[in-house]
C-alpha positions in Angstrom: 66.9 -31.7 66.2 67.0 -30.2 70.2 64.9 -31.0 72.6 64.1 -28.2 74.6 63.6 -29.0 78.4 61.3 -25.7 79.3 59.7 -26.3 82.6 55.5 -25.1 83.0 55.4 -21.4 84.2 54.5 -22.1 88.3 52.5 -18.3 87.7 49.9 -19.6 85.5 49.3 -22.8 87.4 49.5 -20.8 91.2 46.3 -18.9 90.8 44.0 -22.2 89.7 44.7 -23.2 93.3 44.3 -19.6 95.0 41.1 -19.6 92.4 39.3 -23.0 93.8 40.4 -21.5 97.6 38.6 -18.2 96.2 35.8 -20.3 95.6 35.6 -22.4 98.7 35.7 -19.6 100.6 32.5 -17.5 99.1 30.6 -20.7 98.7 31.4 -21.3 102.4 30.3 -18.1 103.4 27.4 -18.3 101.0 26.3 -21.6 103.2 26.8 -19.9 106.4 24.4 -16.6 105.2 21.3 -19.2 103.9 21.4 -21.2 106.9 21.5 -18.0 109.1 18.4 -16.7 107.0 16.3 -19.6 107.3 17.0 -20.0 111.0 15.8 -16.6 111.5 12.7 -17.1 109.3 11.4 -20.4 111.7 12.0 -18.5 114.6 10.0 -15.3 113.3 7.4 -17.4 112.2 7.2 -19.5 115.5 7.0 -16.4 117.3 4.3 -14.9 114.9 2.4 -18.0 115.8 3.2 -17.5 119.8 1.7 -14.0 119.8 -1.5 -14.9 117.5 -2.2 -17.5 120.0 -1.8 -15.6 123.0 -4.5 -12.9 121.6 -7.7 -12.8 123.0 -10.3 -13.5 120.7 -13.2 -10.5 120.1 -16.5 -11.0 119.2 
């Protein structure tokens, strides 16, 4: 009996690590995008409430 010394294919195991960067990355980006939305949403509403308060109210 032979004991064959075959070493792991380095292709197969490279892209788990360029996968999890992958997914880093667009989970980063998805981060960035939500907090940019909801900063823009409390300073539309704060400025909705600015302008409804400056109105002069009508009989």
């Amino acid at each position: 009996m032979t004991k064959k010394t075959e070493k792991p294919e380095k292709s197969s195991s490279s892209w788990t690590g360029k996968a999890a960067l992958a997914g880093a990355a667009i989970g980063s980006a998805a981060l960035a995008a939500a907090l940019l939305y909801a900063s823009r949403r409390k300073e539309r509403a704060e400025e909705a409430r600015r302008l409804d308060a400056d109105l002069p109210e009508s009989d």
